[in-house]
N, C-alpha and C positions, 0 to 999 in steps of 0.2 A: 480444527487445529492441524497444521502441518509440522513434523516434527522433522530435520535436516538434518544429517551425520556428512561433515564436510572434511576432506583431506589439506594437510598442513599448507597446500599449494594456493587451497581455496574450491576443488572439485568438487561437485555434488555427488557425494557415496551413494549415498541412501537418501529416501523420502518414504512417509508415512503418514498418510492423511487420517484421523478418527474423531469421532465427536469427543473434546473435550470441554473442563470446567477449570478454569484458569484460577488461583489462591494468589492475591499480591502478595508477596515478602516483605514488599518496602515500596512508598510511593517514593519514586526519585526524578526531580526536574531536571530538565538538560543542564543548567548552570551547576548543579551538582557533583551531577555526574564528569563534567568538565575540569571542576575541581578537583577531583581525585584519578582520572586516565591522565590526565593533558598538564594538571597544573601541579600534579603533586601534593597540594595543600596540605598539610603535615596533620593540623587540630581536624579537618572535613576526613582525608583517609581513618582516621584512628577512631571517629566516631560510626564510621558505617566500616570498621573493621571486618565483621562476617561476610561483608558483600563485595570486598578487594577481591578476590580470586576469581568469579563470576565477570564482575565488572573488566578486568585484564584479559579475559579470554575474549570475551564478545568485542572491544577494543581492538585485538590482533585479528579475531576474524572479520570484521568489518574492514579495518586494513588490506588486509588480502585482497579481498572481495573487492575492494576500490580499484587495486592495483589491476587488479585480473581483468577487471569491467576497460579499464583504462586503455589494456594492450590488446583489446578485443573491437575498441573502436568508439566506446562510449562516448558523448557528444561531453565537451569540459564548459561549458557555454555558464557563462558568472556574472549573473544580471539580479543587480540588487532589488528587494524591492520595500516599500517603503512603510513605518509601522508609524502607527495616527496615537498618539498619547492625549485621550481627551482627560479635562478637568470633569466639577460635579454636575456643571450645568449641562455636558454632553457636547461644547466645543473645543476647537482642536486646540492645546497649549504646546503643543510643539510636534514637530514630524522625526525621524528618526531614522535610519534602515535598521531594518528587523535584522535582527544577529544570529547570525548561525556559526556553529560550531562544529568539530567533528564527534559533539555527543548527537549531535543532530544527525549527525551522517551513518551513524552509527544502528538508528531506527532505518536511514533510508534504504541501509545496505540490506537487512536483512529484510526489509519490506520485500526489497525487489525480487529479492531470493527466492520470497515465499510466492511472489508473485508468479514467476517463473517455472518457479514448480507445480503450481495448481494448472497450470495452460499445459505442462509436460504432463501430467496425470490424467488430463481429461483428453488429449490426445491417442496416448498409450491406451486407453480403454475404449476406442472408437466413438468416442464420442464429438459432439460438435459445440466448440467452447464458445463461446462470447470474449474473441479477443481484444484487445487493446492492440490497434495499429497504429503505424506511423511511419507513412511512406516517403521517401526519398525526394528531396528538396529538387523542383523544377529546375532544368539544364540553364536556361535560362538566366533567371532570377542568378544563379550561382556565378554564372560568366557576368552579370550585372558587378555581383557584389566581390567578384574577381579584380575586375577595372577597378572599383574603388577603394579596394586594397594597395592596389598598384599605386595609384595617384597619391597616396601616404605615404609612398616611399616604404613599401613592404616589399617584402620577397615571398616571390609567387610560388610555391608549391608544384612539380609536376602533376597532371590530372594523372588518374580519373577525380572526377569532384568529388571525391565519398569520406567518410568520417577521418580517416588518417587527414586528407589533405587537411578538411576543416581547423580539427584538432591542431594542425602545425602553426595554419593562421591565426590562431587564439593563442598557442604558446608564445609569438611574437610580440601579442600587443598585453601580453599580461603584465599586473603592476606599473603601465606606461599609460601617456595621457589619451589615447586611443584605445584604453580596453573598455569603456564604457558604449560607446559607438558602435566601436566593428562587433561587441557581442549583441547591442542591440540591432544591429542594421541586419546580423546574419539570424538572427530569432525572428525579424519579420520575414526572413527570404524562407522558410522554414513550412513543412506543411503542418497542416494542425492534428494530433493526434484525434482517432477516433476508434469508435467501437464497431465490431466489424467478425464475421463469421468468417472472413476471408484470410488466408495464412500469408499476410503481405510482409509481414516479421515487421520491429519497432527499431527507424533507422536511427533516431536518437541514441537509446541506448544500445545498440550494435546486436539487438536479440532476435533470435528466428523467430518464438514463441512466447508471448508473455498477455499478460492477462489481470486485471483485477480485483485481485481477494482479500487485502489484509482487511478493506473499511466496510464490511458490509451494513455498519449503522447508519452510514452516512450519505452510501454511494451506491444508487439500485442494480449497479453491472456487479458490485459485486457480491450483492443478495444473490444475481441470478447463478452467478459461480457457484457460490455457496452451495445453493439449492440444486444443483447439478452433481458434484460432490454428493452432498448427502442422498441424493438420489443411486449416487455407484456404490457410497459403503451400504445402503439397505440392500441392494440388489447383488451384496457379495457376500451379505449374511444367509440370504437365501439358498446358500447351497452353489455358488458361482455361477448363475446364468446367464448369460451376456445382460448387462443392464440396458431397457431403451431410453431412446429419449427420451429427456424429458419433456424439448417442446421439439415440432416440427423446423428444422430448419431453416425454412423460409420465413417461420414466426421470429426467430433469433434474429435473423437479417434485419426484421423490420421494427424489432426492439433495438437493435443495434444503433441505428437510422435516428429512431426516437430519442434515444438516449444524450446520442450524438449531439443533436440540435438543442436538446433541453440544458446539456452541458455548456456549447456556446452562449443561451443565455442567461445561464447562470454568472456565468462569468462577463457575460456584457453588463446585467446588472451591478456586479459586486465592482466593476471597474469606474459605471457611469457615478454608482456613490462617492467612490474613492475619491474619482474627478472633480465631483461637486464640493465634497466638502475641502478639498487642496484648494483650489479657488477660494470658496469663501475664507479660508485662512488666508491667502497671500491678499485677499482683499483692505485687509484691518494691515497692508507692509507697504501702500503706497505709498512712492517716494524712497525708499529703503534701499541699499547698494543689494546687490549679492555678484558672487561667481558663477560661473557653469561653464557649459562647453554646448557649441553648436552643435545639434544634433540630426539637422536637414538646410536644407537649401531651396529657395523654387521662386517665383517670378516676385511675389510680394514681399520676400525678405529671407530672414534666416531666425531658425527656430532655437531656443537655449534651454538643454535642462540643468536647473538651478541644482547647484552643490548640495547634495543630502536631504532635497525637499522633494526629489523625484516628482516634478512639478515643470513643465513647459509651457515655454510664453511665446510668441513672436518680436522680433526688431522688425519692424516696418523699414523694406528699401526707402519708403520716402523721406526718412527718421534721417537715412547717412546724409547727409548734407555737403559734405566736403570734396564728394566725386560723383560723379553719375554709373550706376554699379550694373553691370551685366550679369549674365546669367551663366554658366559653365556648368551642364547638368552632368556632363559625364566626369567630370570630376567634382559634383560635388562644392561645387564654389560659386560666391560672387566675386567678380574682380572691378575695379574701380578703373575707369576708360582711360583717364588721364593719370592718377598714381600709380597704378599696377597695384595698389593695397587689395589685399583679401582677404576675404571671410570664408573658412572653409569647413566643411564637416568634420568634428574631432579638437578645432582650436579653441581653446579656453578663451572665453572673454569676459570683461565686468558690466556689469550690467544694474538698470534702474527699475523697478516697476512703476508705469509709466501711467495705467489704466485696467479695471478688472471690471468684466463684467457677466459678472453672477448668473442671469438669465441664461446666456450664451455660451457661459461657461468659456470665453475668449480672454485671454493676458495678454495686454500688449507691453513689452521693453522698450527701453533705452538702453544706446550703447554710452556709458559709463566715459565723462570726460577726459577723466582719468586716465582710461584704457587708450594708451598710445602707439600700443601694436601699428608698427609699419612696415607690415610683412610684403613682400616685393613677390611680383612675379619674374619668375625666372625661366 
């Protein structure tokens, strides 16, 4: 257990790490808890009466904590993602994005907190933590995804590339038909966080030191925390003797390593399901209209992710029939030889499911007869 004493600003006072035995008071769901910070709900506050003053303080300080993370450089990056509502038989009756709230943010803030401070603790005791890294997005990739800001008619940011610029480019296309795109286009330009002995700090969240700790039921990096920790408090009940390692550093490195890889695929797994079973639902929608927005570009067409199915198909260039479509990679477009029409990363278009195929896990579209976009090049 880490216990946190924080000043009104949001400063880390004090920390104290000790083995503790947690008592619930109250189980409380995000949706509840939502109902009484956020919504007010007059009959929800009056029933959990005793837990309004706890619930308002942890509220303001998660607030802080947001604002303080914010002006520190913290990445604002707001990429939905998608919650599968199956029926009895275990197939999918409807897709949804998963809802977050700031009861949710509320757990995140002090997660990180505690996070933060178990990598500041095992620091400060010479020790060698098992951090959580996340190094700084390729020069490159950034000057890529520069231009294809540009070419939306965005206003480019003076460099250096680092979290301020980012941060400005995402305050632009927030709540507009391009915040879906440019946060997904800048999440792939993005390096992948990993585990690591090495003090590269986490450029995501704008942190020198972080680490970890809050899940160790579920997450082996942060058993090993853990178990590092309670390895300093034994060794400070001892009489204060420098506590050693626990493992040999080079051992951390190469649990690091492991972890790292086992963690990509866990998440290549949990993605390829997700895929599989979105297909077989949009399988049982051929012929069926929907919306979306172009989400890539490249020699055989343009890609659509369908409105709130977080689900991508292909329009096959051979599908447009009305012009012969070129290719315009550095912005991001197809444009039509003889209308100047285009198709461009970010434009909404209507669309038909055309073909699914399950095996392949391939969706092919149509572009919607309807949709008479006659957007010109200029």
């Amino acid at each position: 257990t880490v216990i946190m004493e924080f000043s009104r600003s949001g400063e880390l006072l004090k920390k104290r790490f000790t083995r503790g035995l947690i008592r619930s008071a109250h189980r409380f769901t995000y949706d509840t808890v939502k109902h009484i910070v956020i919504d007010k709900a007059p009959l929800t506050r009056r029933k959990h009466k005793p837990f309004l003053t706890p619930l308002k303080w942890a509220y303001e300080l998660a607030t802080i904590l947001q604002l303080r993370r914010t002006q520190q450089g913290s990445l604002s990056l707001a990429v939905a993602e998608a919650k599968l509502l199956l029926n009895e038989s275990g197939t999918i009756e409807s897709i949804v994005p998963a809802e977050r709230n700031f009861a949710h943010q509320i757990i995140e803030e002090f997660m990180l907190a505690a996070n933060q401070a178990a990598a500041q603790f095992l620091l400060e005791n010479n020790q060698t933590p098992m951090l959580r890294i996340h190094e700084p997005p390729d020069q490159e990739k950034i000057k890529e995804f520069s231009e294809f800001a540009k070419s939306l008619g965005l206003s480019i940011p003076t460099p250096p590339f680092d979290q301020r610029w980012i941060n400005k480019l995402l305050a632009q296309v927030e709540s507009t038909e391009y915040e879906f795109v440019v946060n997904s286009l800048l999440l792939r330009s993005m390096q992948q966080a990993r585990y690591s002995i090495e003090e590269e700090g986490h450029f995501g969240l704008a942190i020198e030191h972080y680490t970890h700790f809050t899940s160790p039921i579920r997450r082996y990096p942060d058993l090993i925390v853990h178990r590092q920790i309670i390895n300093l408090l034994n060794s400070h009940k001892k009489g204060g003797a420098p506590a050693k390692e626990l493992a040999p550093a080079k051992s951390l490195a190469q649990s690091g390593e492991h972890l790292s890889n086992a963690e990509r695929k866990a998440v290549e797994a949990e993605r390829e399901l997700l895929e599989r079973m979105k297909v077989l639902y949009l399988a049982e929608k051929i012929g069926e209209p929907y919306n979306g927005t172009i989400s890539g570009v490249n020699d055989n067409g343009f890609f659509v992710e369908l409105d709130d199915l977080f689900i991508s198909g292909l329009v096959p260039i051979a599908s447009l029939k009305d012009d012969y479509y070129l290719l315009d990679s550095k912005r991001h477009r197809l444009i039509g030889d003889i209308s100047g029409r285009l198709f461009r990363v970010g434009q909404r278009v209507k669309i038909i499911v055309e073909e699914v195929d399950t095996l392949r896990k391939r969706i092919t579209l149509t572009l919607d007869p309807t949709d008479t976009d006659d957007a010109r090049d200029r």
